[in-house]
C-alpha positions in Angstrom: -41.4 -10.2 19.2 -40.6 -6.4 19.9 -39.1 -7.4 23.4 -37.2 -10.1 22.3 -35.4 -8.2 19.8 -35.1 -5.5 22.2 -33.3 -7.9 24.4 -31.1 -8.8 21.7 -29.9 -5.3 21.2 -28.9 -4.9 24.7 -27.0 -8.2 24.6 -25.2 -7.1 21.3 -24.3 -4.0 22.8 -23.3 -5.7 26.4 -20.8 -8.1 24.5 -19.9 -5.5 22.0 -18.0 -3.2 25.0 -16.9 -6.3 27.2 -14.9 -7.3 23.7 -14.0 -4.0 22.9 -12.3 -4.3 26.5 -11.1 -7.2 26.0 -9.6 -5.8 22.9 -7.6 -2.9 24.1 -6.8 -5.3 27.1 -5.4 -6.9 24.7 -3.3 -4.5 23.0 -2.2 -3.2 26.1 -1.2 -6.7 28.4 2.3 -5.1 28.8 1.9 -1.6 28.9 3.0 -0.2 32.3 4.0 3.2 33.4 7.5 2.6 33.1 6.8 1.7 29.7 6.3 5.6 29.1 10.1 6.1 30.6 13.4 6.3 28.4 15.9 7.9 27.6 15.9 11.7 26.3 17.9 14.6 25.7 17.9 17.4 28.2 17.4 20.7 26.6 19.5 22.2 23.8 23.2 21.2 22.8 25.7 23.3 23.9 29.2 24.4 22.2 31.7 26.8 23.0 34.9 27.5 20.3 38.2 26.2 21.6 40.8 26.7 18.4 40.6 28.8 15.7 43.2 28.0 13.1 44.8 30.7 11.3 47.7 30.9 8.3 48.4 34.3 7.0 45.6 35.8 9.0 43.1 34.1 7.1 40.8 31.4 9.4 41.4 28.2 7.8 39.8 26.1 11.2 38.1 26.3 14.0 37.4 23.6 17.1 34.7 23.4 19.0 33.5 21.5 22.3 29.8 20.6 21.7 27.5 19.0 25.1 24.5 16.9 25.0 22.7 15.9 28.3 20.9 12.6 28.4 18.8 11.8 30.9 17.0 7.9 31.8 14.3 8.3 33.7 13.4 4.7 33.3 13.6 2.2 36.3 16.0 0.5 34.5 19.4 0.9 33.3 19.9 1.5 29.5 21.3 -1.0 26.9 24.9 0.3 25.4 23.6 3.2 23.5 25.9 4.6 20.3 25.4 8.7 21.0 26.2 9.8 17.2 27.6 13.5 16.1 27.8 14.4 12.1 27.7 16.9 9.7 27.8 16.5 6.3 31.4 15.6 5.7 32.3 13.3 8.8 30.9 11.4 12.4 32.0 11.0 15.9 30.8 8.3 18.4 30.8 7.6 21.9 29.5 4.5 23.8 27.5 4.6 27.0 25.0 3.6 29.2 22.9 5.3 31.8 21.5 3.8 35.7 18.1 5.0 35.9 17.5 8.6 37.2 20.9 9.7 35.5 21.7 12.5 33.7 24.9 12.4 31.7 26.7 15.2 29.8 28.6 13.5 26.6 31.6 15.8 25.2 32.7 15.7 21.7 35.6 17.6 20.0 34.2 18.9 16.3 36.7 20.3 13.6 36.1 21.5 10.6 38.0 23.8 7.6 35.0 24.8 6.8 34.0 28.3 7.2 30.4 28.0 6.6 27.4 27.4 8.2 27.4 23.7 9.4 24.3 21.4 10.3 25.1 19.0 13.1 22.5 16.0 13.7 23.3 14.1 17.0 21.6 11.0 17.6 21.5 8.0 20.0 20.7 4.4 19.4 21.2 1.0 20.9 24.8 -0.5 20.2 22.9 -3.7 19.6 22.0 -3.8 16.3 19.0 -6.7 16.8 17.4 -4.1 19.0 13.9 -2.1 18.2 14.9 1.2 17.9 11.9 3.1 19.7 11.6 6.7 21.4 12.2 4.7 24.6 15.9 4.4 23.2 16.6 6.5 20.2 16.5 9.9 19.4 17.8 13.1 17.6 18.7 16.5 18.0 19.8 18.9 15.2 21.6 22.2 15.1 23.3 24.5 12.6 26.3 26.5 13.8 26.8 29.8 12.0 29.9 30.7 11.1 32.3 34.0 9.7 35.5 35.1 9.5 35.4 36.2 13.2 34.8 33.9 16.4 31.1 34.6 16.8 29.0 32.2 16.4 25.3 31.2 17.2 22.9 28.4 16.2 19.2 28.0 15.5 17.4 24.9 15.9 15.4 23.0 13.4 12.1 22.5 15.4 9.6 19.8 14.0 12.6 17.4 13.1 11.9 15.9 16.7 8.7 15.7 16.5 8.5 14.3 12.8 11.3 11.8 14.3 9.0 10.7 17.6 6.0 9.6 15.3 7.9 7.7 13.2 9.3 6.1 16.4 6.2 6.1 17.8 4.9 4.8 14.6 7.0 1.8 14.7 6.4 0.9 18.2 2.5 0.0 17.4 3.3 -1.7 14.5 5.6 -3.6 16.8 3.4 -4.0 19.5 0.9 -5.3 16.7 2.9 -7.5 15.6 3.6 -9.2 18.9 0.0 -9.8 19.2 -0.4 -11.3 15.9 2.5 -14.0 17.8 
């Protein structure tokens, strides 16, 4: 009796690793290497003052042109993606789409009365509203511009917001994936 149930622990344990490959076969039936490619911002925005408003030699407005570089380094080209700049009293948007292996710097013209330090959040996302929003085709940058009376300026980032942000993403692309093997 010993060798039979010795026998039987080696079969449990061969069927137990051909089903757990089956298993994370299973999970994985469309995960390819391009599946890790998307769309991501290239290094840091960028801003330079263009206008500062003035009455009575008092600043009362400045203008500034802020850059963001996305990059696809998919095989595919993008969906229409919404690029998003805000602070905390108004947003700007831009529509576009990127062939894969593109980099594209997007412009925008911020204004504000404000003299005060001002957090900007950029952010891009699929026009479509259907769409799964993943880290494949979403993301977010954040910055603060410091401000005075004079035209320096500089900015600090907020690190951790894009990594909180790519769990979450990443997050919601298992629970996806799960629930497309549940189908």
């Amino acid at each position: 009796m010993e060798v039979d149930d010795i026998k039987l622990r080696k079969c449990f344990f061969i069927i137990t690793i051909i089903l757990s490959f089956l298993f994370v076969l299973l999970i994985n039936n469309n995960c390819t290497a391009e599946d890790l490619e998307g769309i991501h911002f290239i290094g840091e925005p960028s801003y330079n003052l263009i206008n500062t408003i003035t009455k009575n030699n008092k600043v009362i407005g400045k203008s500034y042109e802020i850059n963001i570089t996305l990059h696809n380094d998919g095989k595919t080209k993008s969906e229409i993606l919404i690029v998003n700049l805000s602070d905390e009293d108004d947003s700007l948007h831009h529509e576009t789409f990127l062939e894969p292996d593109e980099t594209q710097t997007i412009t925008f013209t911020w204004s504000t009365v404000k003299i005060k330090n001002q957090r900007i959040v950029i952010r891009f996302y699929p026009k479509d509203l259907e769409a799964v929003r993943n880290k494949f085709n979403s993301g977010s940058v954040s910055f603060t511009i410091e401000m005075n009376d004079n035209d320096g300026l500089t900015a600090t980032s907020t690190p951790g917001f894009e990594a909180i942000l790519s769990l979450l993403a990443l997050l919601v692309l298992i629970l996806y994936k799960k629930s497309k093997i549940k189908k």
